[in-house]
C-alpha positions as CSV (number, residue, x, y, z in Angstrom):
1,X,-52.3,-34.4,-40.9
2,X,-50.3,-37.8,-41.8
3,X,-52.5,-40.5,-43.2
4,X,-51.8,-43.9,-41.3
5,X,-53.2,-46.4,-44.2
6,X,-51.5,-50.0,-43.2
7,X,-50.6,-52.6,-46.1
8,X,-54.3,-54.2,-45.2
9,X,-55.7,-50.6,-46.3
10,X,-57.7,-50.5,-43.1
11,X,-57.2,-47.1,-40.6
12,X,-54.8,-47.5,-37.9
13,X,-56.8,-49.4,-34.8
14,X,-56.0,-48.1,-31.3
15,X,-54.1,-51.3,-30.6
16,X,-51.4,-50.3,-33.2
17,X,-51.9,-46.7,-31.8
18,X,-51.0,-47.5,-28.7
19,X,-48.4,-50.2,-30.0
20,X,-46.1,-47.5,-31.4
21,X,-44.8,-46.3,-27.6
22,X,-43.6,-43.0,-26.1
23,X,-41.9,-41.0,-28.9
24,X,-40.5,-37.1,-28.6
25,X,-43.3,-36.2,-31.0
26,X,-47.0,-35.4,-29.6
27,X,-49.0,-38.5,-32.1
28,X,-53.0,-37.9,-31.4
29,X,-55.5,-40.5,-33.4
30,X,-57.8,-38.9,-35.4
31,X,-60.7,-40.9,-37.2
32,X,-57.9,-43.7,-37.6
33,X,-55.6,-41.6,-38.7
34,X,-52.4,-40.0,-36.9
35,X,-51.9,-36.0,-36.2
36,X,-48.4,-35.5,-35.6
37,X,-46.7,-32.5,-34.0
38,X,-43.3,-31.7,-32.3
39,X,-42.8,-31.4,-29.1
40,X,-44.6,-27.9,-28.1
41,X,-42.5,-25.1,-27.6
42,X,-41.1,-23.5,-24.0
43,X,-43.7,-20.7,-23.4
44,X,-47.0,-23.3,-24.5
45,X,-45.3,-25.7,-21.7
46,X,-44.7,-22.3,-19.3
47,X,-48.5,-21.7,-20.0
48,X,-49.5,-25.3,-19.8
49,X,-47.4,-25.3,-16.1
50,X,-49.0,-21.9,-14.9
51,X,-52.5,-22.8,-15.9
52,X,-52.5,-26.7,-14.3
53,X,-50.9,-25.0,-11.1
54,X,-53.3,-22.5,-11.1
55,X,-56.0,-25.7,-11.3
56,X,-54.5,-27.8,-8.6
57,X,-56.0,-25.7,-5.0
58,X,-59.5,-26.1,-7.2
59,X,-59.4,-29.2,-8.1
60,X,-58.2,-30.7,-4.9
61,X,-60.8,-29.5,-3.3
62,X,-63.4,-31.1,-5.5
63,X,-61.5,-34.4,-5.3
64,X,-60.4,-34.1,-9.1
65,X,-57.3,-34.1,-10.6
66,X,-55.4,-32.2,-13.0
67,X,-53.7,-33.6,-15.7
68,X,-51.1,-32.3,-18.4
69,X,-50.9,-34.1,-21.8
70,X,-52.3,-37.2,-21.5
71,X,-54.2,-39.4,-24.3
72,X,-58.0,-39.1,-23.7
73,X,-60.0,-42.2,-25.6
74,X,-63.0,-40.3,-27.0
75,X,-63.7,-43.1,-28.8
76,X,-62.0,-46.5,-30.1
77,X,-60.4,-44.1,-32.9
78,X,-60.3,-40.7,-31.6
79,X,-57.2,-40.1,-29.2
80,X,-56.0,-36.5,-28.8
81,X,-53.6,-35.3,-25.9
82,X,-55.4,-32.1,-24.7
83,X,-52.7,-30.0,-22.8
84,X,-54.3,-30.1,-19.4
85,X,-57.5,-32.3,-18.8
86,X,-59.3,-32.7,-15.3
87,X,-60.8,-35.9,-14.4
88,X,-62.7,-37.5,-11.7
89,X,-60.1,-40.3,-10.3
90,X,-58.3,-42.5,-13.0
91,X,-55.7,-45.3,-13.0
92,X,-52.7,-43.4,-12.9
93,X,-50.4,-46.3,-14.8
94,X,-52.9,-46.8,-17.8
95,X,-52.0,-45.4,-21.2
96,X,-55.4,-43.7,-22.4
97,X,-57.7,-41.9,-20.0
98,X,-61.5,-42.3,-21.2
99,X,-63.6,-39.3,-22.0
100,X,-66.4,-40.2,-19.3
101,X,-63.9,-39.1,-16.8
102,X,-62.7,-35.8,-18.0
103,X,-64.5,-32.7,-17.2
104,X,-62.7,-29.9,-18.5
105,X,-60.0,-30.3,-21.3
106,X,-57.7,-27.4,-22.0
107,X,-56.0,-26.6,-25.5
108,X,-53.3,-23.9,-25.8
109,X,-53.2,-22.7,-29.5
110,X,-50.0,-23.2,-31.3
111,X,-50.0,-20.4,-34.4
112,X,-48.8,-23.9,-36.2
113,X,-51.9,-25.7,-35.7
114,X,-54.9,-23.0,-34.8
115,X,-57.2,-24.3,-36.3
116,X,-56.8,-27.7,-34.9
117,X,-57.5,-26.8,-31.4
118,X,-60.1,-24.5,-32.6
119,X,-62.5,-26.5,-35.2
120,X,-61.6,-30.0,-35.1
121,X,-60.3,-30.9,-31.5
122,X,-63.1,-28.7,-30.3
123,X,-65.6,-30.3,-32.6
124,X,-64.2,-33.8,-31.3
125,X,-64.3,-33.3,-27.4
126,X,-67.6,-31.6,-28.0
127,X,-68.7,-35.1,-29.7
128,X,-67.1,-37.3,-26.8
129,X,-68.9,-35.4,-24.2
130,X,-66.5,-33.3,-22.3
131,X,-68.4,-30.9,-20.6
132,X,-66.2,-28.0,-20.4
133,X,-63.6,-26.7,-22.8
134,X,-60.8,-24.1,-22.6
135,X,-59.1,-22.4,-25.5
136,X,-56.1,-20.3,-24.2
137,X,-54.9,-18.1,-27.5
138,X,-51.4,-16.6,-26.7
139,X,-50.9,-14.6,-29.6
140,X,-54.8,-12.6,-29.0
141,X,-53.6,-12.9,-25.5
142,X,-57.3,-13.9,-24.3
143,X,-58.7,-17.1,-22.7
144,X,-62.0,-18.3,-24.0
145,X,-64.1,-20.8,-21.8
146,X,-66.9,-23.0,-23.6
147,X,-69.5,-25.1,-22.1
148,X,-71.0,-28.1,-23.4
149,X,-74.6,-27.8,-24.8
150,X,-76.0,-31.2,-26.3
151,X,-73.2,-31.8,-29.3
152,X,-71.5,-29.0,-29.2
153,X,-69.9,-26.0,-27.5
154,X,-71.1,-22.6,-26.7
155,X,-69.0,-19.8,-25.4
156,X,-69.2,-19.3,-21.7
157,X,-66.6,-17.0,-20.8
158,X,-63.7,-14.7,-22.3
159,X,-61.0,-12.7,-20.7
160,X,-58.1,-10.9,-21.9
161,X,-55.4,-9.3,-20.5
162,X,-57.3,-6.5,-17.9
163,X,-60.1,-9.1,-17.1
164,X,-60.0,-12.3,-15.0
165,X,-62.0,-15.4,-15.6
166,X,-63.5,-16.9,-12.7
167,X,-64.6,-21.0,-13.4
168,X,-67.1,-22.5,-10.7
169,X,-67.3,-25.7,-13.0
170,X,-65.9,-28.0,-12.9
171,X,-63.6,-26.4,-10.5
172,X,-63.2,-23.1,-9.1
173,X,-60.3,-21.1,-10.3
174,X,-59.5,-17.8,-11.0
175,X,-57.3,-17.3,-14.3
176,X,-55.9,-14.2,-15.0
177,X,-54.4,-13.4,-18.9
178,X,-51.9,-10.8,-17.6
179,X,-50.6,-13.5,-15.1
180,X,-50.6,-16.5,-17.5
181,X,-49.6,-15.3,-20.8
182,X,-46.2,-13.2,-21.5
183,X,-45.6,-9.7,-22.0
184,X,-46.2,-8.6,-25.6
């Protein structure tokens, strides 16, 4: 994690978050502080695609929408770009969607930065009130579904390749490992 300490020695505000623009690199805010990644590779956006297709007949139906890669404001310093998040209706031309509209956030693990989307994005959408959080892992080929209980998140659901996951909230949707993920 890069450290964004300003010649004032004050964290970075959201105002000069948001100031820096689109760039080619994924920049989340953390606690005033920027997380920076590259861009992710081909088969997290492949998943990313399948799974927010997979989302859209469910979601549609609900009158939600699905979403890939936005910035979700979970507070004034917290601003991390889940991979897919589905929200009640938002301004489509604003920069930042706020946490009381998402309902489901989706993370696809990156062997880089596991334990990102496993302890501390989980730990922070759990905090901003999301109520439903998915954790796709290619590499142990399984999709995990977590639920929201007060502060923080409590497995729902699991399936790996051979089993299907079936959500009912906040949409319903079937996801199926052996359909999403690659061959081994």
């Amino acid at each position: 994690m890069t450290t964004a300490i300003f010649s004032d020695g004050k964290p970075m505000s959201e105002a000069e978050f948001l100031a820096i623009g689109t760039t080619p690199e994924r920049i989340e805010l953390f606690d005033g502080s920027l997380h920076v990644t590259p861009a992710a590779t081909p088969l997290h956006q492949k998943i990313s695609r399948r799974l927010a297709n997979s989302f859209d007949p469910g979601a549609n139906a609900v009158g939600l929408a699905v979403w890939e890669a936005v910035n979700v404001r979970l507070n004034p310093s917290r601003i991390p770009i889940p991979d897919i998040a589905i929200t009640t209706e938002i301004d489509e031309r604003e920069v930042i969607v706020d946490s009381s509209a998402v309902r489901l956030v989706c993370e696809i693990i990156s062997p880089a930065n596991a334990a990102t989307d496993r302890v501390l994005k989980m730990h922070y959408y759990a905090t901003g009130g999301i109520p439903w959080y998915l954790l796709v892992d290619p590499d142990a080929r399984t999709v995990l579904l977590y639920r929201l209980a007060h502060d923080t998140y409590v497995e729902e659901a699991v399936a790996t390749v051979g089993d299907v996951l079936h959500l009912t909230e906040p949409i319903v949707a079937t996801i199926d490992p052996a359909e999403l993920l690659p061959p081994v």
